[in-house]
N, C-alpha and C positions, 0 to 999 in steps of 0.2 A: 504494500500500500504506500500510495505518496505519504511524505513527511513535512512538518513545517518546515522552514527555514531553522535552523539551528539558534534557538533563544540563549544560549550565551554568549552570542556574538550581535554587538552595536548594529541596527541599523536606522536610518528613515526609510519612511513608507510615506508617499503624499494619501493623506486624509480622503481625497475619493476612493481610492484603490482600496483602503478598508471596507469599504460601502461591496464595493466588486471581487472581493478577495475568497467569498466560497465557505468564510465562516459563519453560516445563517446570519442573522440580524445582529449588527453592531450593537444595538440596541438590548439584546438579552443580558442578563446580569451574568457576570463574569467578573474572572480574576487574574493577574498574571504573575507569574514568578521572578519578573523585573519592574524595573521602577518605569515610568512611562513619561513623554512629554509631548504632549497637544498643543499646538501654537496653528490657530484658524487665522485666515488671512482674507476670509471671505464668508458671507451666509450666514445663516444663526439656526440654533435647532434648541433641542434640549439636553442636557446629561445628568443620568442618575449617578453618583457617587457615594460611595455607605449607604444607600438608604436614602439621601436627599437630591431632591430634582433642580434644577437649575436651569436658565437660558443660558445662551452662550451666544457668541456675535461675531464678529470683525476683532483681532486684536484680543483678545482673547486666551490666555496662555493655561492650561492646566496641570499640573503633575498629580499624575497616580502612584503612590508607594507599590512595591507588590505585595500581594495577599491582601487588596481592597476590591470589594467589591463595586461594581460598574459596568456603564452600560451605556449609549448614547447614541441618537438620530444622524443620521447625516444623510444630508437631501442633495436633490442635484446642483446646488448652487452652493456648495459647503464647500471650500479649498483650505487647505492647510495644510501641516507637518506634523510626521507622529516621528518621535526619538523613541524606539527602544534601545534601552540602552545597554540590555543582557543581563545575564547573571554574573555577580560577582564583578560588576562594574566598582572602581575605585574613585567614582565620581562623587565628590559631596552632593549630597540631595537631603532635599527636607526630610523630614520622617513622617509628616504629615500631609493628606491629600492638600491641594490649593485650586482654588478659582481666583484666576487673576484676572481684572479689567485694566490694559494697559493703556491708559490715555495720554501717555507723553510720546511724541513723536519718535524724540530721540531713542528711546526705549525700543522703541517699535521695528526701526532702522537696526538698532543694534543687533537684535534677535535676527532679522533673518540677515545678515550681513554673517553670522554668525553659524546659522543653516547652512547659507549655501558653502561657507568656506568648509563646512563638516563634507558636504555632499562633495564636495571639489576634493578632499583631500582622497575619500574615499575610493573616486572616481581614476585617482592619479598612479601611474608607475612609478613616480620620479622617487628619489633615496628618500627616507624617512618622513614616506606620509604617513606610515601607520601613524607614526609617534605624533604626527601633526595634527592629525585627529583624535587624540586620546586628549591634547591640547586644546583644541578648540573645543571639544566633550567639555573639558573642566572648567571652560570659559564662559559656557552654556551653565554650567551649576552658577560659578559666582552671579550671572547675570540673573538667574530664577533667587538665590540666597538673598537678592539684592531688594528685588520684587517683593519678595514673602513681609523681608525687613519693612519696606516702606508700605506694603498693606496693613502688617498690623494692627497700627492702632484706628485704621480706617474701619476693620471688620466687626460687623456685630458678633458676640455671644449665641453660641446657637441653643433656641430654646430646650426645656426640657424632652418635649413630643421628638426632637430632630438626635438631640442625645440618644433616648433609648431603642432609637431605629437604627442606630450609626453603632451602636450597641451590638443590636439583631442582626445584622449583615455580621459583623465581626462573626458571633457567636456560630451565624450559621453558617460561616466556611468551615470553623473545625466540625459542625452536624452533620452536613448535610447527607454526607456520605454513608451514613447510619439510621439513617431510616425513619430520623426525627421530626415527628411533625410541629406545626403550629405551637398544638396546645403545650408540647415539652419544654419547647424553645422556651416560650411565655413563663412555663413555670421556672426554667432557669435562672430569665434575669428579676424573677419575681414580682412579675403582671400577668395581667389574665391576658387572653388569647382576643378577646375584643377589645380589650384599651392597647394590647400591638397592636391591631388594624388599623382601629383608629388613628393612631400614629402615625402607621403607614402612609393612612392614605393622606393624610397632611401632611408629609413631606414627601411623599414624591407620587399623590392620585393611584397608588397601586395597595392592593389587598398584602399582607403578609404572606398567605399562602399562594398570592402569584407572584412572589420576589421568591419564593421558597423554591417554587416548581417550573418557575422560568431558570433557575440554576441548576438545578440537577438537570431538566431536560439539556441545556447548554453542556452538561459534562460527558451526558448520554450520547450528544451525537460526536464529544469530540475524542471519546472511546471508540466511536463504530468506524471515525472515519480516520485514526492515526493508529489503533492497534488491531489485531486480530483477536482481540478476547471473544468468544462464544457471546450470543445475546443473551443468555442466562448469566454467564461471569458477569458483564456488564448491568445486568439490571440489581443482582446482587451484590454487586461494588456499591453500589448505591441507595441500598437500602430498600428496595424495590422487594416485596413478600410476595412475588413470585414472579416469570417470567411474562405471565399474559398479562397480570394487570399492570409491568412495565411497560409492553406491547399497548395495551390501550391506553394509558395517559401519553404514551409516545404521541400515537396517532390523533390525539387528542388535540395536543400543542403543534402537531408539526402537521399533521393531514397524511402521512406515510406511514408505512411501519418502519419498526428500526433495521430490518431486511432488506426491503426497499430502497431506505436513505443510504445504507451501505452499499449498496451495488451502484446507486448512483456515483459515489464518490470515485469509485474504480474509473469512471469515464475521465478521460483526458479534461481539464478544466483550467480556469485562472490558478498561479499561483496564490497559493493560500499563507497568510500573514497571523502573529499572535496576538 
């Protein structure tokens, strides 16, 4: 079976080509195992991050840690730049997710002056561009360290409802995988299973148990289409009590079986991004 691109190694990816990349819906809640940097240069959509919904626009810089949960629209008018930056990158990065609005021009200039010099180094044969690019990588951190600094004391305190959802997303990447539903999760952080909802749906207009099952479903298919596990290993990695009723929530969320969606993938496609 085809494979990702290899995630411990740096790359950009332009921002549509996510959209077209073959890994269903940008949009489904997901995780990665590198730290991530979104800089939109065009269009505006939404992004869920922990648990919380957000617009987004022109100018627009995000960092995702890895192991946060997220997820986000991107339409046909959406340009931009995604930095993965790998595993095991020695790049300073916040520890914490960021929504940045960057309205100073100079800013703005700088960052992709910054891009492109990454993508040019990347691009080049000449003697020590690796090294030129691990440089301009860390040039990219100071200028996000710089950002986060001067947003500060701009950003409001996020209420308690956005807390215990930023909470629930945490919690439920080490669950999800065990077969944990709603009501578990709730009695976890020590709410009931309708004051999560409620939560939910006021940060980010989604049910808990469809952040719940938009995540597992997203893990299900990227089992079927990067390993050869059985559909039974697969539904039971997951927490899944028994193969058919994985089979029918599959087909539920997606319209396929998970048979199906695996044999599509065998077909020659877009190369597929993390």
């Amino acid at each position: 079976m085809k494979t990702l691109q290899d995630p411990a190694q740096m790359r950009l990816v332009a921002i549509p080509r996510l959209a077209a990349g073959g890994r269903w819906r940008v949009e489904a809640m997901r995780t990665l195992s590198e730290p991530c940097f979104l800089w939109f240069t065009k269009g505006q959509g939404r992004i869920t991050i922990a648990g919380q919904t957000r617009g987004y626009t022109a100018h627009n810089a995000i960092f995702i840690p890895p192991g946060v949960m997220h997820g986000f629209e991107v339409g046909p008018q959406v340009f931009g730049t995604a930095v993965f930056f790998g595993r095991g990158s020695n790049v300073t990065l916040p520890d914490l997710p960021q929504h940045l609005r960057i309205r100073e021009v100079h800013a703005q200039q700088e960052v992709n002056v910054l891009l492109d010099m990454i993508q040019r180094e990347m691009d080049a044969a000449t003697p020590a561009h690796d090294r030129a690019t691990r440089h301009y990588l860390g040039l990219l951190g100071v200028w996000l360290e710089r950002q986060v600094a001067k947003a500060a004391g701009e950003a409001p305190q996020p209420d308690a409802a956005k807390r215990l959802v930023a909470r629930y997303t945490a919690l439920m990447e080490t669950q999800f995988r065990k077969g944990a539903g709603v009501g578990e999760l709730a009695a976890m952080l020590g709410v009931t299973a309708t004051h999560l909802t409620r939560c939910c749906r006021a940060a980010c207009g989604r049910s808990a148990i469809d952040i719940l099952q938009d995540r597992r479903i997203f893990e299900a298919r990227r089992l079927l289409a990067e390993t050869d596990l059985p559909v039974g290993r697969v539904a039971s990695s997951l927490g899944f009590t028994s193969p058919a009723y994985f089979t029918r929530a599959f087909h539920h969320l997606t319209g396929v079986s998970p048979s199906a969606f695996r044999r599509a993938q065998e077909v020659p496609g877009p190369i597929r991004t993390n």
